[in-house]
C-alpha positions in Angstrom: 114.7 195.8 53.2 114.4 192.9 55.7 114.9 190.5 52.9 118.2 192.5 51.5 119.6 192.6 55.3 119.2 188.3 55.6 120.8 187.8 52.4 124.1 190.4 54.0 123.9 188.1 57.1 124.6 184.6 55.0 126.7 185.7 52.5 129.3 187.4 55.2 129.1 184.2 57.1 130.2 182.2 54.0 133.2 184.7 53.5 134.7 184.2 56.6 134.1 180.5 56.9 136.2 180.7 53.2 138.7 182.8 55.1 138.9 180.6 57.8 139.8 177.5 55.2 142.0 179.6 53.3 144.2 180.5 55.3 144.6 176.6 56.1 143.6 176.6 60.0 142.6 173.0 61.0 141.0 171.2 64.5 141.5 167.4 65.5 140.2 165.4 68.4 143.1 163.7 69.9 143.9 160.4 72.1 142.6 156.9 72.3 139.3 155.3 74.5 140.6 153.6 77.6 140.6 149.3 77.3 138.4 147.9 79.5 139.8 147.0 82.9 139.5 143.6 84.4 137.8 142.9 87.6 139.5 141.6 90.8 138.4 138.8 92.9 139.3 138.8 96.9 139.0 135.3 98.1 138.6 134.4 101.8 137.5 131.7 104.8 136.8 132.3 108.7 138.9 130.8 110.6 142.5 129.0 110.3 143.2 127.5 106.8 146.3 125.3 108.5 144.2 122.3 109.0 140.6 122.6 108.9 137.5 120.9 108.2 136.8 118.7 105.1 133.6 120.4 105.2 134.6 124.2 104.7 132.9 127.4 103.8 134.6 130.1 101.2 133.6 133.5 100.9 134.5 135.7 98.2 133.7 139.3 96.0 134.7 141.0 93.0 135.4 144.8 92.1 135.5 146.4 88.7 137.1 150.0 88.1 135.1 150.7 85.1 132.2 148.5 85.1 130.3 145.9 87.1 130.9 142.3 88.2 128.2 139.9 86.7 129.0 136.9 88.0 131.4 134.0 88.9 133.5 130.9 88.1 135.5 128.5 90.3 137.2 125.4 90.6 138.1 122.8 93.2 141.5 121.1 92.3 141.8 117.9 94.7 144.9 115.7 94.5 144.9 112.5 92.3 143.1 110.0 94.0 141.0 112.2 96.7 138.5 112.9 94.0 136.2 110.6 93.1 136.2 111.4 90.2 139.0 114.3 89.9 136.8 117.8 89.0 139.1 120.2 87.9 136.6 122.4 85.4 135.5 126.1 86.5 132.1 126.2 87.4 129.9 129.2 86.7 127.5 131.5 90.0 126.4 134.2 91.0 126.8 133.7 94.4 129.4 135.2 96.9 130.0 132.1 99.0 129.2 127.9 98.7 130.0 125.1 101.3 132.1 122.5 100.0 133.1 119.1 101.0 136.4 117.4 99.8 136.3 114.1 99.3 139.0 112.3 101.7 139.0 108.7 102.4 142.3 108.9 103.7 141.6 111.0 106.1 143.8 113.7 104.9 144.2 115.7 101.2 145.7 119.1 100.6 143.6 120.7 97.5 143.2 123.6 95.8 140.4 126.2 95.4 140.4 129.1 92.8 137.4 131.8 92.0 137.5 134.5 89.6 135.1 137.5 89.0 133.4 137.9 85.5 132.4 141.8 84.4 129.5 142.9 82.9 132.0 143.1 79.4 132.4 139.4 79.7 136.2 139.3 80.8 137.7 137.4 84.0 139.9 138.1 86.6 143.4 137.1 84.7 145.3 136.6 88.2 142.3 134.8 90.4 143.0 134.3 94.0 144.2 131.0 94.9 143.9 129.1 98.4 145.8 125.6 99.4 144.1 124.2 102.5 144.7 121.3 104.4 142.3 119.4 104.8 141.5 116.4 107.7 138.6 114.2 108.0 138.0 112.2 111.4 136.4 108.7 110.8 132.6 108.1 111.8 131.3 106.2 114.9 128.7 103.6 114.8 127.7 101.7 117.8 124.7 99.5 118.1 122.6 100.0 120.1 119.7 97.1 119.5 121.2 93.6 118.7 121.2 89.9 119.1 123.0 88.6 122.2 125.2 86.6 121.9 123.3 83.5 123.8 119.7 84.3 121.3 118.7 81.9 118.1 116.9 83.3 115.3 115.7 82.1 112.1 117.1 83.9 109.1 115.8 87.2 109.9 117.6 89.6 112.6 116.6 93.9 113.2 119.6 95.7 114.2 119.8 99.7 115.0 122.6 102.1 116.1 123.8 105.1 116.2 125.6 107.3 113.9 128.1 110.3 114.6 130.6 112.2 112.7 133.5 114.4 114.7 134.2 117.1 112.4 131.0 116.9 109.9 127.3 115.9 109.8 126.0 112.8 111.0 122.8 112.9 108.6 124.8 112.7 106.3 126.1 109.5 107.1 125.6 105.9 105.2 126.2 102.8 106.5 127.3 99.2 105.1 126.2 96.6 106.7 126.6 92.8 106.1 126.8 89.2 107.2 130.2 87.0 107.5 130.8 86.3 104.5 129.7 88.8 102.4 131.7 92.3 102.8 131.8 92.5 99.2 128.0 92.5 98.7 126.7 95.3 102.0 123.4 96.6 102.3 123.7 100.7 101.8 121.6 102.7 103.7 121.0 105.9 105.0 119.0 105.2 107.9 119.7 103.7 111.7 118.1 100.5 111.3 118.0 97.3 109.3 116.3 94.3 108.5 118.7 91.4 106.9 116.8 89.9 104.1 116.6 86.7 104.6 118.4 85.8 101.2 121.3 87.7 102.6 121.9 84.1 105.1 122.5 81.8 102.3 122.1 78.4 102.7 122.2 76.1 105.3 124.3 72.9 104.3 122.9 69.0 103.6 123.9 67.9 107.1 125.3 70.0 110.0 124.2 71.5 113.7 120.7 73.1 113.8 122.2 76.2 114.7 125.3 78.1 113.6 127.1 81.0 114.4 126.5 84.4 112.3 128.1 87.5 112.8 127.0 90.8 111.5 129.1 94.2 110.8 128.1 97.5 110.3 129.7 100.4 109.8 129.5 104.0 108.8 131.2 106.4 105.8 130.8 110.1 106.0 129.8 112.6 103.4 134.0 112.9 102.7 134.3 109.7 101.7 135.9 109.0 105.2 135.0 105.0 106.5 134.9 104.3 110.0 135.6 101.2 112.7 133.2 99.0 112.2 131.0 97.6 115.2 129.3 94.3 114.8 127.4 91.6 116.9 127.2 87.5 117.1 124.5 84.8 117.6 123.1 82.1 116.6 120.8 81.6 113.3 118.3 78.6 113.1 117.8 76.3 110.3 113.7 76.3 110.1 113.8 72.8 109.8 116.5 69.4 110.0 114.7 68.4 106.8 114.5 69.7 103.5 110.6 71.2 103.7 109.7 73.1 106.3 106.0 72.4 106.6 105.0 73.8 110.0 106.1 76.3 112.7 104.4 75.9 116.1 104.5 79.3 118.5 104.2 78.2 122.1 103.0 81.3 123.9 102.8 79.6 127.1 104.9 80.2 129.5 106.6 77.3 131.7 105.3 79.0 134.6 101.2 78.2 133.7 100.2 75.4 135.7 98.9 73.8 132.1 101.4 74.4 130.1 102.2 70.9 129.8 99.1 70.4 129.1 98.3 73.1 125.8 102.3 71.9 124.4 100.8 68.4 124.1 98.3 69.2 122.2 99.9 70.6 119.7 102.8 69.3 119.3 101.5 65.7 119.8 99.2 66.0 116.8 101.7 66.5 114.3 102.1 62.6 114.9 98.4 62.4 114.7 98.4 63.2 111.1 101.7 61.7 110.4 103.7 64.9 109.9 107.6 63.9 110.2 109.3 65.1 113.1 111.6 66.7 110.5 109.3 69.2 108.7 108.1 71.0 111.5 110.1 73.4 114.4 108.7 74.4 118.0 109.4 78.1 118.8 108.7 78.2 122.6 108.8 81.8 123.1 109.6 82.0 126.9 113.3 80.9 126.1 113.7 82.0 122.7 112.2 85.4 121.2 113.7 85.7 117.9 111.0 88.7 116.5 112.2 92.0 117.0 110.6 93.8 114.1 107.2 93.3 112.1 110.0 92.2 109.4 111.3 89.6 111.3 108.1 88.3 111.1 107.2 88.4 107.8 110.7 87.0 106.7 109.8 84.3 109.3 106.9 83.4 108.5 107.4 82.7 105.1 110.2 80.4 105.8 107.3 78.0 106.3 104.2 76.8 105.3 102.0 77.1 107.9 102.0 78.9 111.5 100.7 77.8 114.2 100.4 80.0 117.3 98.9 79.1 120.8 98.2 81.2 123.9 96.2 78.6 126.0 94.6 80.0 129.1 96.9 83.2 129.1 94.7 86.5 129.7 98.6 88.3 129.6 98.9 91.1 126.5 100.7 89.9 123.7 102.9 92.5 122.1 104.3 90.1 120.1 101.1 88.8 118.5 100.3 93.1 117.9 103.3 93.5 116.5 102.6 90.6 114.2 99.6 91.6 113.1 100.7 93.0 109.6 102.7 90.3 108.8 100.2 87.6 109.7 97.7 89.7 106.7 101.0 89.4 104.6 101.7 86.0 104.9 98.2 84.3 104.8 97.3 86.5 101.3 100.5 85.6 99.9 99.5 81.5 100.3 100.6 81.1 103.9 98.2 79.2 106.7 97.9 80.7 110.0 96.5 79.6 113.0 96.3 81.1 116.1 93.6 80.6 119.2 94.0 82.4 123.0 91.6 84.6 125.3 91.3 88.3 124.8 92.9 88.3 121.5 90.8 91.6 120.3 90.8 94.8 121.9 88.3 97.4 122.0 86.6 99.5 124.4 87.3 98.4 128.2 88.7 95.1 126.6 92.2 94.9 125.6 93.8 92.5 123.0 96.6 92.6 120.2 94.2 92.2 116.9 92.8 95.1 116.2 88.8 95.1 114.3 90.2 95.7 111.1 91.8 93.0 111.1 88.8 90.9 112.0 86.7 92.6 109.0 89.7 92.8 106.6 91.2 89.0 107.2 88.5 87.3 108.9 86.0 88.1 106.5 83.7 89.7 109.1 81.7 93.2 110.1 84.2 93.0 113.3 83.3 92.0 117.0 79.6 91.8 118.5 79.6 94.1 121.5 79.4 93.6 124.8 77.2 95.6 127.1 76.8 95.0 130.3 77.4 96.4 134.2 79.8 94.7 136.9 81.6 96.5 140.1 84.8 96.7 137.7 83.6 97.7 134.4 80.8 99.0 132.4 79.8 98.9 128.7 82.9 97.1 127.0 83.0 96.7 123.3 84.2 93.5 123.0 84.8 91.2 125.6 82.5 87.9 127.1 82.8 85.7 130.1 81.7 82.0 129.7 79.4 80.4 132.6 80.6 77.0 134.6 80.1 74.2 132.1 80.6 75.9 128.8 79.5 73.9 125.3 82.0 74.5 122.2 80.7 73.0 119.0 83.5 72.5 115.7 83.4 73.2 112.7 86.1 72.0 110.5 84.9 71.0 107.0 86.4 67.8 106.2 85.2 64.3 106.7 87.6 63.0 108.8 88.1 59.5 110.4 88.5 61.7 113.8 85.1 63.4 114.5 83.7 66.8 115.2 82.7 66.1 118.8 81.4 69.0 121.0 83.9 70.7 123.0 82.9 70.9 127.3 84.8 73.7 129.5 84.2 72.5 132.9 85.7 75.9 134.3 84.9 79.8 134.1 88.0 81.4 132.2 90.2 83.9 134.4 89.2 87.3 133.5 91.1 90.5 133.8 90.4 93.0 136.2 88.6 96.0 135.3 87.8 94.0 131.9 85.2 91.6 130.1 86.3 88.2 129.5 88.5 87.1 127.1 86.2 85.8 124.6 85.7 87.8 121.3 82.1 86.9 119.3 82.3 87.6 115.5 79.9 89.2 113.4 80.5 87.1 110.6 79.3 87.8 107.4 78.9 84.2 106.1 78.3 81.2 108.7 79.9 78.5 106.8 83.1 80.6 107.8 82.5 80.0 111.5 84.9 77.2 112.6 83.7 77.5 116.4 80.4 77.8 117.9 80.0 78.8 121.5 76.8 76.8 122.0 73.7 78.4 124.0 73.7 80.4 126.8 77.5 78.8 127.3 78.6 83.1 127.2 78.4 85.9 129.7 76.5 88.2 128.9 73.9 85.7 127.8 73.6 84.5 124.3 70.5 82.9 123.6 71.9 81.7 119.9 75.2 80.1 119.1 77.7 82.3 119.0 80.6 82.7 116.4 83.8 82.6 118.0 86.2 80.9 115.7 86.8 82.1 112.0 88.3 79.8 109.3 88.8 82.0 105.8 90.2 81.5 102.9 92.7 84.2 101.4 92.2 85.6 97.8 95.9 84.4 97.2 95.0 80.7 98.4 96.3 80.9 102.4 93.9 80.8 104.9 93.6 82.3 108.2 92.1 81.0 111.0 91.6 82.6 114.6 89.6 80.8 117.8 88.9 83.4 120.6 88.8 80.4 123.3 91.7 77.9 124.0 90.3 74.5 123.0 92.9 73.1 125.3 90.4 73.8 127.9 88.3 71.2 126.6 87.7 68.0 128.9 89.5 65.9 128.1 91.6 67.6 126.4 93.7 65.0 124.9 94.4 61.4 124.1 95.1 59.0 122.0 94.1 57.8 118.2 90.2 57.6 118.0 89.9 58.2 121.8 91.3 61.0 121.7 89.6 64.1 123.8 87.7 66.4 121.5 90.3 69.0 121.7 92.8 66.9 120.1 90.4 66.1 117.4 89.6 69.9 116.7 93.1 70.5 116.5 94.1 67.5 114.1 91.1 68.3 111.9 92.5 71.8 111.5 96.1 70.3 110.9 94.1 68.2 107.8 92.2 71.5 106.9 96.2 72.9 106.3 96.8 69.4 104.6 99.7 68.4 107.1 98.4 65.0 106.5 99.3 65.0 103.2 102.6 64.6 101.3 
């Protein structure tokens, strides 16, 4: 019976669904899907568009009816020659806002900027917002600030700084050309506030001419708009190293006119140049109480190597040298490169309780030793110095210089106690050398304060790996007696000196 009643059930459903098409009733779904709707892009800045910044900041957002915004493209049009070069492409982000900067030498440019949203069915804004600005740029300042004076004399080597500021846009951002007379078209490009000519930058000096001639340097700075501003510059004077054509030796007189020997030390050195027959030609005096032409550890290493061999002198002078500190890395540089140094003074080390420009590295590193003996000892004014010795009344020197010169290597007598610093140990410095045949001055028995009962190294002569040599004396053999003289009678100061002039081969061709 249940069977019979299912079987009723279907087959009056099929009748009427046959009725239904029979009598030729039909249904249609009607109408068309929507296109997709673009998006729109609003397009904004704070602040007046009139004339503004060539540094500027846009804002901007899209909206889509029917979807969502993905992303976004823009473009920068700038006016023929504004651009550098002319970018005119649309430029994909997903950002809603970017800080631009239009390139404007001239100072002025008028461009155009365009952005247009993308939905998330890959179609762009047909009509995207457009903005004309106006754009000005103010010109950088530059002013130096640390120059040559007009009256100073250099060697081909001058250290300049300024400063740098921008009106309207970001002084960090700022480079600067900077050049000699003579060579705008060729600038050094930097970045930073200061600068160091290369001495290759000076050209030549001519065959024949004054020893000194007038240079002039510019600098001046272009912002991140391409904008170049006034240009500030300085004049001097710039040294030929030499009136010949080899410049074989520079002597550094680092004592002043106002030291009761000074007379005394500048003949000395100077003098000998005649002693080994060095022309008057090859070698320059730099007397550094009237001239100071070192402003930068640069300046000395572009100095330095305009010669081949230095020559520096304090004499007596217990003063601090910031000049021979600040020339510390470029003595290293120039003696390992080939160059021949020599310099000799009192309290040229410093330590503890004892001051001095050289530092102890530079006494293992260069000089070839384990650094500076110490000092220890008590006084009213100082305890337990690092470095630092006195010498007693009649002090005995004794020289090393390996060569067998006509001129002999005659012990060196100090009738006189060097001045010592208050609150300091004296100005002597004792090595611990690491190989004796290095030591080019002895300080003979019991000749130091605190005692030492053995001779003591004070004097280093070492050659460099790249064939220089440097050689420092911790006392001032101009305070030798006598100190000077002439040919073989010469005072054993003058014939330390002149053998070390020989040991530099000055008294050869």
């Amino acid at each position: 019976m249940r069977r019979l009643l299912a079987h009723l059930v279907m087959f009056l459903t099929a009748a009427l669904l046959l009725a239904a098409l029979g009598c030729g009733v039909t249904k249609k779904l009607t109408g068309s899907l929507h296109p997709n709707t673009p998006p729109q892009t609003v397009l904004f800045v704070n602040g007046s568009v009139d004339t503004v910044n060539h540094v500027v900041r846009l804002f901007w957002f899209g909206t889509d009816k029917d979807g969502s915004v993905t992303g976004y493209e823009w473009r920068l049009d700038n006016p023929a020659g504004n651009a550098s070069p002319a970018d005119s492409g649309w430029h994909y982000t997903t950002a809603t806002d970017s800080t631009f900067t239009v390139f404007s030498p001239a100072g002025y440019t008028n461009p155009m900027f365009s952005v247009r949203a993308i939905d998330n069915a890959g179609e762009r804004d047909p009509a995207p917002p457009v903005q004309r600005f106006e754009f000005r740029n103010l010109p950088p300042i530059t002013r130096l600030t640390t120059k040559p004076l007009t009256t100073d004399t250099t060697f081909s080597s001058v250290s300049v700084v300024w400063t740098g500021t921008d009106p309207d846009g970001d002084a960090a951002k700022l480079r600067y050309l900077v050049w000699l007379d003579g060579r705008q078209a060729t600038p050094e490009i930097t970045s930073a506030n200061a600068l160091t000519m290369p001495t290759d930058r000076f050209g030549t000096f001519p065959a024949t001419g004054p020893l000194a001639t007038t240079r002039k340097l510019y600098v001046r700075a272009i912002d991140d708009g391409g904008m170049a501003g006034p240009i500030d510059s300085c004049q001097w004077f710039v040294r030929r190293p030499v009136t010949g054509t080899r410049a074989r030796l520079l002597i550094v007189d680092d004592v002043p006119r106002t030291n009761a020997a000074n007379t005394r030390f500048d003949t000395l050195y100077s003098n000998t140049c005649a002693r080994v027959g060095l022309a008057a030609n090859q070698y320059t005096v730099l007397r550094l109480d009237t001239t100071q032409p070192f402003k930068t550890a640069a300046d000395f290493v572009q100095t330095f190597k305009l010669f081949e061999n230095v020559v520096w002198y304090r004499g007596n002078e217990i003063t601090f040298s910031s000049l021979l500190r600040t020339a510390e890395p470029a003595i290293s540089d120039y003696v390992r490169s080939g160059g021949r140094f020599y310099v000799d003074g009192l309290y040229l080390f410093g330590g503890r309780n004892a001051t001095g420009p050289l530092s102890e590295d530079f006494a293992r590193t260069v000089l070839h030793s384990r650094g500076l003996v110490s000092a220890f000892t008590t006084t009213a004014t100082f305890s337990d110095s690092s470095v630092g010795f006195g010498n007693t009344g009649t002090s005995v020197f004794l020289p090393r210089v390996p060569l067998g010169a006509a001129i002999g290597r005659d012990t060196m007598y100090v009738k006189q106690v060097f001045t010592v610093r208050s609150g300091e140990a004296g100005g002597l410095r004792q090595f611990s050398y690491l190989d004796p045949s290095e030591v080019v001055l002895w300080g003979g028995r019991n000749t130091l304060t605190p005692v030492v009962a053995d001779s003591t190294a004070v004097g280093m002569n070492v050659a460099q790996s790249g064939g220089g040599r440097a050689v420092v004396v911790c006392m001032p053999p101009g305070g030798a007696v006598p100190a000077v003289g002439a040919g073989t009678a010469a005072g054993s100061a003058a014939k330390f000196i002149t053998n070390i002039y020989r040991l530099f081969g000055l008294d050869r061709p």
